[in-house]
C-alpha positions as CSV (number, residue, x, y, z in Angstrom):
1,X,-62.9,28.6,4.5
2,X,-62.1,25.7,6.3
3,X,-62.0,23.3,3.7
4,X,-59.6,25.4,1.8
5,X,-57.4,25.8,4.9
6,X,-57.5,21.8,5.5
7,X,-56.7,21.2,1.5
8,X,-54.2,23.7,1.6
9,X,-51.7,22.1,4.5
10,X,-52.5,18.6,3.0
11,X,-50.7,19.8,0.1
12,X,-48.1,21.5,1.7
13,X,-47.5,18.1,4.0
14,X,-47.9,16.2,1.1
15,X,-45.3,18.3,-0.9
16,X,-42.7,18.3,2.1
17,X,-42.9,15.0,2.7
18,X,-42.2,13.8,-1.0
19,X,-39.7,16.5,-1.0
20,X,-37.6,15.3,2.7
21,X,-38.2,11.5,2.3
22,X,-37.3,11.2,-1.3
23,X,-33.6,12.3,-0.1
24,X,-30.4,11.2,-1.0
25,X,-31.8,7.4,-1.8
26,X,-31.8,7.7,-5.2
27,X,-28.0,8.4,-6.4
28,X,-25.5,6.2,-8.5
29,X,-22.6,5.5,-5.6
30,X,-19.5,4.2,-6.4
31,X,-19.1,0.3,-5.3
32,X,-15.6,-1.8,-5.9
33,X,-14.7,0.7,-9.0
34,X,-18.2,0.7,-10.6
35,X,-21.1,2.9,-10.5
36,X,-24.5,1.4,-9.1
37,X,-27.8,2.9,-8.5
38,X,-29.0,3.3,-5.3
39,X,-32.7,3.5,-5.3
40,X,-33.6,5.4,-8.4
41,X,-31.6,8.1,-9.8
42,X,-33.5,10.7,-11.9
43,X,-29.8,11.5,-13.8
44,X,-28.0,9.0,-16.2
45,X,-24.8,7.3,-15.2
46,X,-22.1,9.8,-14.4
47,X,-19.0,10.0,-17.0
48,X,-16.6,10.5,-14.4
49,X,-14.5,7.6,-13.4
50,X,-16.2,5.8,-10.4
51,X,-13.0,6.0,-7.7
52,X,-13.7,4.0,-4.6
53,X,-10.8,5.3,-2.4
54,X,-9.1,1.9,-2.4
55,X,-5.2,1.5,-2.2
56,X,-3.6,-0.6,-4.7
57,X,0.1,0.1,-4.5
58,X,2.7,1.9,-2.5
59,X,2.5,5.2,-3.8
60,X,-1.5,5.8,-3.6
61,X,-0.8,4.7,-0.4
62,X,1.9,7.1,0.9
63,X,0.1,10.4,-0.5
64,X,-2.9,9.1,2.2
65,X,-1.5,11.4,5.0
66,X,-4.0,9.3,7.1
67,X,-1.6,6.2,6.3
68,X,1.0,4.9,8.0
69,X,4.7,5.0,6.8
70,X,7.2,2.8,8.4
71,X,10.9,4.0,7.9
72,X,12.2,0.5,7.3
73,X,14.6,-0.7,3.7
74,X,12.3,-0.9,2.0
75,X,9.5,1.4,3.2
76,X,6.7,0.0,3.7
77,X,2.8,2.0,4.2
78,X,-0.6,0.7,5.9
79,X,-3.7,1.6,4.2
80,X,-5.6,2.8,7.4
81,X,-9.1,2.0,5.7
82,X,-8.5,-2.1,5.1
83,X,-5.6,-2.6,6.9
84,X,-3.6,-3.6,3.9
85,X,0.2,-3.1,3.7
86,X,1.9,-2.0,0.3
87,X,6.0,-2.2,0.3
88,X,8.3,0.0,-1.7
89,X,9.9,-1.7,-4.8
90,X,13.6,0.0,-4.4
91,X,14.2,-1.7,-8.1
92,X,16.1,-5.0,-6.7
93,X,13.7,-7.7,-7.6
94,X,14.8,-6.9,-11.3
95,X,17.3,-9.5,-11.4
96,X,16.0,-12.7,-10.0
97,X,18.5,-15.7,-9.0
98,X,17.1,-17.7,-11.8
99,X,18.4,-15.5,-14.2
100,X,21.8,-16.5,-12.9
101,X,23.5,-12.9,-13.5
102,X,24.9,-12.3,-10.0
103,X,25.1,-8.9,-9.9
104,X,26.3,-7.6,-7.0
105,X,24.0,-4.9,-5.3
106,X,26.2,-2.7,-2.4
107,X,24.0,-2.0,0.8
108,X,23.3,2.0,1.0
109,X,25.1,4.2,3.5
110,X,22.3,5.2,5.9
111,X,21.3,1.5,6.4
112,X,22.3,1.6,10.1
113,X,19.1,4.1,10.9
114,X,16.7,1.0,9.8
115,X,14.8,0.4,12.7
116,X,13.6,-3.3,11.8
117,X,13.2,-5.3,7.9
118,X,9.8,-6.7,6.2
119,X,8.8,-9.9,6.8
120,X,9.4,-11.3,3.1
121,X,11.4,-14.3,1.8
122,X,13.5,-12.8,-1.2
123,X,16.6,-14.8,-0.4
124,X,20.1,-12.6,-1.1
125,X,23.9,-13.9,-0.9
126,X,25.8,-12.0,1.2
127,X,29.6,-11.5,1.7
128,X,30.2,-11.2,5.3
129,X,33.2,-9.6,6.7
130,X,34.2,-11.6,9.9
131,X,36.4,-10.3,12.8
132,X,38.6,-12.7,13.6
133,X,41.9,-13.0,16.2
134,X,44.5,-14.1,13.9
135,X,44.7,-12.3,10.3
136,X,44.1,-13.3,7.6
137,X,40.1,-13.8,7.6
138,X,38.7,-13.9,4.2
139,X,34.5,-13.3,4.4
140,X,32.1,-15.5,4.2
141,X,29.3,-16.0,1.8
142,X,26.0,-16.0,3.8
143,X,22.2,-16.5,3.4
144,X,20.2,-14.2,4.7
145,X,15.6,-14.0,4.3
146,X,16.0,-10.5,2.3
147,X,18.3,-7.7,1.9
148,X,17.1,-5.8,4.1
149,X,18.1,-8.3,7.2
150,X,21.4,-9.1,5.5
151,X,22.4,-4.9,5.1
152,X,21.8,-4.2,8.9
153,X,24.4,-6.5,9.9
154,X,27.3,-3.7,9.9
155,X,29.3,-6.5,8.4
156,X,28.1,-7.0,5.2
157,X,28.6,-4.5,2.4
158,X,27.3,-6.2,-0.7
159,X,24.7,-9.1,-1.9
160,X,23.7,-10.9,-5.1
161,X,20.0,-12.3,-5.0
162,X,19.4,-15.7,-4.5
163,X,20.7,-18.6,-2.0
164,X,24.4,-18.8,-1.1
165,X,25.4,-22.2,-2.4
């Protein structure tokens, strides 16, 4: 009766421990996009697409409510994970100076409730309204880094992309 006893909770130790210490080593985990095998799954790979959680652009980035969104023109988010910051594309960097178009792009109305402007180099023309002490002033054309630095001067109205010259 002993034997059968001692045989009996070897095999249930036996059992247990293959059964706790096998544990969660042996899935496919998702690595930079792709599935890999961590130790050695029993399933084959999973069909699903392999998503990482990693931001690539502005808007995967805003519906993180764990990320940062700074009110500035244009808005820009931190990914809270990497640290990585992802800026709005308001549709201005369509027309590039080279293309020699000059269209004229107006500042927006509630540009006086931006707080501070991105630190990016997209050069834009502005016309500058001066105040002056003897009428008549005409404005003057001047370069500022982005548009965003040139529309919170309450002076300037519109822009065109690209260095005054």
């Amino acid at each position: 009766m002993n034997k059968i006893t001692i045989i009996i909770v070897l095999i249930v130790f036996i059992a247990a421990g293959f059964f706790f210490l096998r544990g969660d080593e042996d899935v496919w985990i998702c690595e930079d996009g792709i599935w890999a095998k961590h130790g050695n799954p029993s399933t084959e790979v999973p069909t699903e697409p392999c998503d990482d959680g990693v931001v690539s652009n502005f808007e995967e980035c805003i519906a993180d409510t764990n990320n940062v969104v700074m009110e500035s023109f244009p808005r820009q988010c931190r990914d809270s994970k990497t640290g990585n910051s992802f800026v709005e594309d308001i549709g201005l960097n369509d027309n590039a100076s080279t293309t020699g178009t000059g269209e004229k792009f107006f500042c927006p109305a509630d540009r006086t409730e931006t707080d501070f402007c991105i630190e990016l180099y997209e050069p834009v023309c502005a016309t500058v309204n001066i105040q002056c002490i003897k009428a008549p002033c005409d404005p003057i054309k001047e370069t500022f880094s982005n548009s965003c630095t040139a529309c919170i001067n309450p002076l300037v109205e519109s822009y065109t992309q690209g260095e005054c010259k």
